[in-house]
N, C-alpha and C positions, 0 to 999 in steps of 0.2 A: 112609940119607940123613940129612945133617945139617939142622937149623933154617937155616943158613944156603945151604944148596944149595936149597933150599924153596924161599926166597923168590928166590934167583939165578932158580930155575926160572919163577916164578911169575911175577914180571918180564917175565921175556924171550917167557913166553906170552902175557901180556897185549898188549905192543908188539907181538908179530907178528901176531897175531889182528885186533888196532886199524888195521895197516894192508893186513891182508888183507881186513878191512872198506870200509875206505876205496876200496881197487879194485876192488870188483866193480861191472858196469854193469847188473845188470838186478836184478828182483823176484826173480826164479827163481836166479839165481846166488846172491843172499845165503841163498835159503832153501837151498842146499845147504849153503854154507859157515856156516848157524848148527849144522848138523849135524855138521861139520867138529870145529865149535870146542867144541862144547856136549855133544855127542852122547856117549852110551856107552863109546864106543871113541873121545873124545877122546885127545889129549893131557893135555888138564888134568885126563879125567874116570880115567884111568892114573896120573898123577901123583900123586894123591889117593889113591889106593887103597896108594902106599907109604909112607903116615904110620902103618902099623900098627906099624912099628917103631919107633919113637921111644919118649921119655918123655911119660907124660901132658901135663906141661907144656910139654914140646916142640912134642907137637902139639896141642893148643890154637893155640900161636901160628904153626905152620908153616898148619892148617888155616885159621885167619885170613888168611894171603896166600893161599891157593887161593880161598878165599870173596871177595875183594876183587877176584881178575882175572875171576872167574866176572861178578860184577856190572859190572867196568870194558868184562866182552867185551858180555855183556846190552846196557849202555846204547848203545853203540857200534853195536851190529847193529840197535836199533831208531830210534835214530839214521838212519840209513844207509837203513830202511825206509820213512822218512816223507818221508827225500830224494827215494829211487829212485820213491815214488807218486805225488808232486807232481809229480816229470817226467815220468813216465808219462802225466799225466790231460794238462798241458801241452801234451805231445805229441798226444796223441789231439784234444784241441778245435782243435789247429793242424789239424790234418790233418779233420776235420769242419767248417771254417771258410765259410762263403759269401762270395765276393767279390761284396759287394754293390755296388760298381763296374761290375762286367764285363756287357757288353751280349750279351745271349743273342740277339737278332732278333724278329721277327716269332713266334709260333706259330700254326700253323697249326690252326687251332680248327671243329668243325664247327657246323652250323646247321640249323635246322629244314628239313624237305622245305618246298617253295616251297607244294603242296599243304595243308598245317598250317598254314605262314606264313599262307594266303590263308582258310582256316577261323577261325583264331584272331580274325582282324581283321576276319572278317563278326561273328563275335560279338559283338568287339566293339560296333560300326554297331549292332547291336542290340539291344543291354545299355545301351548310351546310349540307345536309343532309347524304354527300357522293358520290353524283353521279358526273360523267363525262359527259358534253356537245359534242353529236355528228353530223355532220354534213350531208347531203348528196345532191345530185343533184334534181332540181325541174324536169325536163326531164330524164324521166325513162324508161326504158325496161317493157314491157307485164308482165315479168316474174318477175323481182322485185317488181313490184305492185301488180302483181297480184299472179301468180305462186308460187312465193317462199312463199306465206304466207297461200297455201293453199285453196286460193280462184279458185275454180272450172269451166272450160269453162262456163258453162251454168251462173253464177253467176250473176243478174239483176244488179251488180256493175260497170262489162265489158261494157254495153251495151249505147250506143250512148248519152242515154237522161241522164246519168250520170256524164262522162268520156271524158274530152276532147282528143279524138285522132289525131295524129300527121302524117303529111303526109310523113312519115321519114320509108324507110326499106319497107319490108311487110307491106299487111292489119295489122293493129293494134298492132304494133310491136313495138310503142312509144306510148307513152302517158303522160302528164304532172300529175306528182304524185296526186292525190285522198285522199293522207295521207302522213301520214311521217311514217307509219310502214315500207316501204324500207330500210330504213335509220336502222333498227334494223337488215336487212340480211345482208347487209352493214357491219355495225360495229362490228356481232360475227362473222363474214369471218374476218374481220382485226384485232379481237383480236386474235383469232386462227389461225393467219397466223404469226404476228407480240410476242403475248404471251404467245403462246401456249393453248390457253382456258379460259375459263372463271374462276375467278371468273367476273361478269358485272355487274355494276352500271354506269347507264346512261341515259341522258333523249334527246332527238332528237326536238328540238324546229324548226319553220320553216313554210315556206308557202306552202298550197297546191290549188288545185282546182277542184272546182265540177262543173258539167254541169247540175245547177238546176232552180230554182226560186230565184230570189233575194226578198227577205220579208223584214220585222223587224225582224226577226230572225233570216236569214240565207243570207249568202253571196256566189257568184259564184268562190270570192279568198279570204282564212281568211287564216286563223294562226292555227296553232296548236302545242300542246307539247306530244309529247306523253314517255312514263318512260318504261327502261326495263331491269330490274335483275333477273339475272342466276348464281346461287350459290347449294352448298349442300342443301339439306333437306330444299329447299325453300318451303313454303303453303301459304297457302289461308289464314290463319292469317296474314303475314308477310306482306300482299298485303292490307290489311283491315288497317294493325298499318299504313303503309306507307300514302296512304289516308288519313288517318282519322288526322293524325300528320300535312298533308299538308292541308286539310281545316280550320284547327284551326289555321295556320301558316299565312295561308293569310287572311279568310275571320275572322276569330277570335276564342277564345276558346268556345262562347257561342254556338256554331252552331255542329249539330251533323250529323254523314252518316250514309248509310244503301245501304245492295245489295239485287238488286233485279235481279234473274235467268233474263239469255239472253240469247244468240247467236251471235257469232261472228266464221265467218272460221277459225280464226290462235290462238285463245283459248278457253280450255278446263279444265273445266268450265269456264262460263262467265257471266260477271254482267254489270247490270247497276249503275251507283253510284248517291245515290240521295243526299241531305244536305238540312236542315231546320236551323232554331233558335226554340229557344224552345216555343211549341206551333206554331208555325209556317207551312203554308205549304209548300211540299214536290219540291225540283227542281231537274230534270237529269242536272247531269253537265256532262257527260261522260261516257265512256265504260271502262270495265277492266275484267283480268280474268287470267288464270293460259297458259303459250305460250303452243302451241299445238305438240307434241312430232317432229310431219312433219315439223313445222316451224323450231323446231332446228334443224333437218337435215339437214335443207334446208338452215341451218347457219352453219353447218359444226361444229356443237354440239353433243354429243352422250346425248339424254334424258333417258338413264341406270344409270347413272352418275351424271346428272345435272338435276334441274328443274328451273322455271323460272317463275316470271308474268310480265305483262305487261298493260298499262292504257294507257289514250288520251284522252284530255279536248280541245277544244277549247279555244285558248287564247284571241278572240276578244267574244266569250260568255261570260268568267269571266272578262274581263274588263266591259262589260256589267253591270253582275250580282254587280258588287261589286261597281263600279258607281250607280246603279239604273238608267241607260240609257235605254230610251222604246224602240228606236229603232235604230239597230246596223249598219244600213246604217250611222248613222250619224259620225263612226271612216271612213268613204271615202269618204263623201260628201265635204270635206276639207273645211269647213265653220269655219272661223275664229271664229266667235261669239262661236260656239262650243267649239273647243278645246283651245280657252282659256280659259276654266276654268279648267282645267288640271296642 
């Protein structure tokens, strides 16, 4: 091959290379045809390999136009690389793009059980009011349910058609709380442990269970809140304002209470709490009463010193009540058509 067929060749590799460059459309196409062009078993990389015969000088200057298409094809394919990624990415952000125009509707978004809703917002009522939220275990000792509150062996509360007992320890020596009055030996052990004594304000929200009937009225696992402040020179008014302040607070200012004499082991005296509207008939929402000297003992209180009341509502009764729900089965039958309207 002559120096002048060299570069005829070298030419015409170049331009065809340049616009087989030109037309390829994708990433992947060029990376073939840089193989095509470039690769071992090019053309050019053939071409090159027949300057063995030539003159020295020959090929120096033939090797020179093979060297100048090698780089005219190089710049050209990387060229062509920076095209084809730029539309590439273009593409891609098109196609990831948000039309932030476009009205999607409504979503349909869930919401707290009406039961939570109506816990949250007692707390509320009294966290404004002053009190502290306390917490304690669903799985309780004999003696925190029962004992430390003064509830007495024989007491028809202990006994089987009530009380779920736990296969845990001794005969009846667990049981899953019946109340959240535990939660109150509880908490004056840990203020008088932790600061020294009372003054208390605080309200014990929480689940318990009974071993009963399940009705329209009554469930075998509800909710309840029950409130308990131990201060100087506490009474029987102090327990009435507190009440009376929290029914106007949730159910409204129109609705008025009243006690009526009861009975309760762990207070002395004891009421039951009723609320109407005006003209209206009478509803129990609850028990409450003045704590019973034994119960603060039994909290590591001196009742010489301190006195205290104590109350407990049902918190799936007043979500009831305050809904006008007929029947309270319907906060666990999990029936969507229900609690969406919540």
């Amino acid at each position: 091959m002559t120096v002048e067929a060299t570069q005829i060749a070298a030419t015409r590799i170049a331009q065809a290379g340049v616009e087989a460059v030109d037309a390829v459309a994708t990433l992947a196409e060029l990376t073939a045809l840089e193989t095509t062009l470039l690769g071992k078993k090019s053309e050019l990389s053939m071409a090159r390999r027949s300057l063995g015969s030539l003159e020295p000088d020959q090929r120096r200057e033939a090797g020179a136009a093979f060297n100048a298409t090698r780089e005219a094809l190089g710049a050209a394919i990387e060229a062509r690389r920076s095209e084809l990624a730029a539309a590439e990415h273009r593409a891609s952000m098109e196609a990831e793009a948000l039309d932030l125009t476009r009205f999607i509707g409504p979503v349909n978004r869930g919401h707290v059980h009406p039961v939570t809703a109506t816990r949250e917002r007692l707390e509320d009522i009294f966290i404004g009011l002053g009190f502290e939220v306390a917490e304690g275990p669903d799985l309780e000792t004999d003696w925190f349910n029962f004992g430390a509150l003064n509830i007495p062996p024989h007491h028809p509360a202990r006994g089987m058609h009530d009380t779920f007992h736990l296969d845990l320890g001794g005969p009846g020596d667990y049981v899953l709380r019946t109340h959240t009055s535990p939660v109150q030996i509880r908490h004056m052990r840990a203020v008088t442990a932790e600061r020294g004594g009372p003054p208390i304000y605080a309200i014990m929200p929480g689940r318990v269970y009974r071993n009963e009937r399940t009705d329209a009225t009554h469930l075998a696992a509800l909710h309840q809140l029950e409130g308990l402040v131990i201060d100087r020179d506490i009474t029987l008014g102090h327990l009435a304002g507190t009440i009376d302040t929290f029914i106007k607070t949730y159910f409204g200012t129109e609705f008025e209470t009243r006690f009526r004499p009861s009975y309760f082991p762990f207070t002395e005296p004891s009421a039951e709490v009723d609320m109407r509207t005006a003209g209206g008939d009478w509803l129990e929402i609850g028990g409450c009463g003045m704590v019973h000297p034994t119960v603060l003992r039994n909290g590591g209180i001196d009742p010489e010193m301190w006195s205290g009341f104590a109350f407990g509502f049902g918190i799936d009764r007043l979500a009831k009540m305050r809904h006008d729900v007929p029947d309270i089965r319907e906060f666990v039958a999990n029936d969507v058509r229900f609690l969406s309207q919540f």
